[in-house]
C-alpha positions in Angstrom: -11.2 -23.8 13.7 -7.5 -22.4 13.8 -6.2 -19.9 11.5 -2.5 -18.7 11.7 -2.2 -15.4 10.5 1.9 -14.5 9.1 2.4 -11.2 10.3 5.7 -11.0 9.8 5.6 -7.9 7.1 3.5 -6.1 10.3 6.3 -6.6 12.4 9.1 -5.2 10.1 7.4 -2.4 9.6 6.0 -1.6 13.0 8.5 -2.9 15.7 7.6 -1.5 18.7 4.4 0.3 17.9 0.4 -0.9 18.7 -1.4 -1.2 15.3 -4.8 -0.9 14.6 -5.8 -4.1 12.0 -9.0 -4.5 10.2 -11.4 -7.6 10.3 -9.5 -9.7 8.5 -6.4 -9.2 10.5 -4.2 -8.8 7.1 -4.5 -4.7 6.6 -2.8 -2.3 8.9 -5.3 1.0 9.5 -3.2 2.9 12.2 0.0 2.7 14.1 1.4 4.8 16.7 3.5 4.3 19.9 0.2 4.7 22.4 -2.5 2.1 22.0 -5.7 4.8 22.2 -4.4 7.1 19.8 -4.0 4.0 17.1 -7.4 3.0 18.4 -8.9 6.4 18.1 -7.7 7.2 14.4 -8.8 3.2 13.1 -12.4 5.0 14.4 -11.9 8.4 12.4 -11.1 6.3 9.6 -14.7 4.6 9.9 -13.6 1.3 11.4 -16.1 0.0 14.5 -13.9 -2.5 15.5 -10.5 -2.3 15.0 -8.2 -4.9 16.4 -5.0 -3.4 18.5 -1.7 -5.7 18.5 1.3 -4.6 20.1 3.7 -5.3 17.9 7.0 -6.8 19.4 10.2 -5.0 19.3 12.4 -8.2 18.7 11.6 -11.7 16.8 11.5 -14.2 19.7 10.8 -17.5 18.3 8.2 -19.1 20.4 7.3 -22.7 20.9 4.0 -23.1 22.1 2.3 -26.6 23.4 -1.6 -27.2 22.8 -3.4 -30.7 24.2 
């Protein structure tokens, strides 16, 4: 099963920064410019497994190709 995810509202808001997401990969729990210190507050704020992204600093289109 594929699922897109639009994260387009993450990346206007965070360029350039690793976030912490939640399970559902929709809510941001953390951000900061160093990936453990995201990581590290997701798990103060009681998440178990956060999900890091580092979230571009530009918009790149990107044209991917899947057999």
């Amino acid at each position: 099963m594929k699922v897109n995810y639009n994260l387009t509202k993450i990346f206007n808001n965070y360029k350039g920064l690793w976030v912490a997401l939640d399970s559902s990969l929709k809510q941001v729990i953390s951000s900061d410019k160093k990936a453990e210190k995201a990581y590290n507050e997701a798990l103060k704020k009681g998440y178990q497994k956060p999900t890091l992204f580092k979230v571009p600093r530009e918009n790149l289109p990107y044209f991917g190709f899947a057999k």
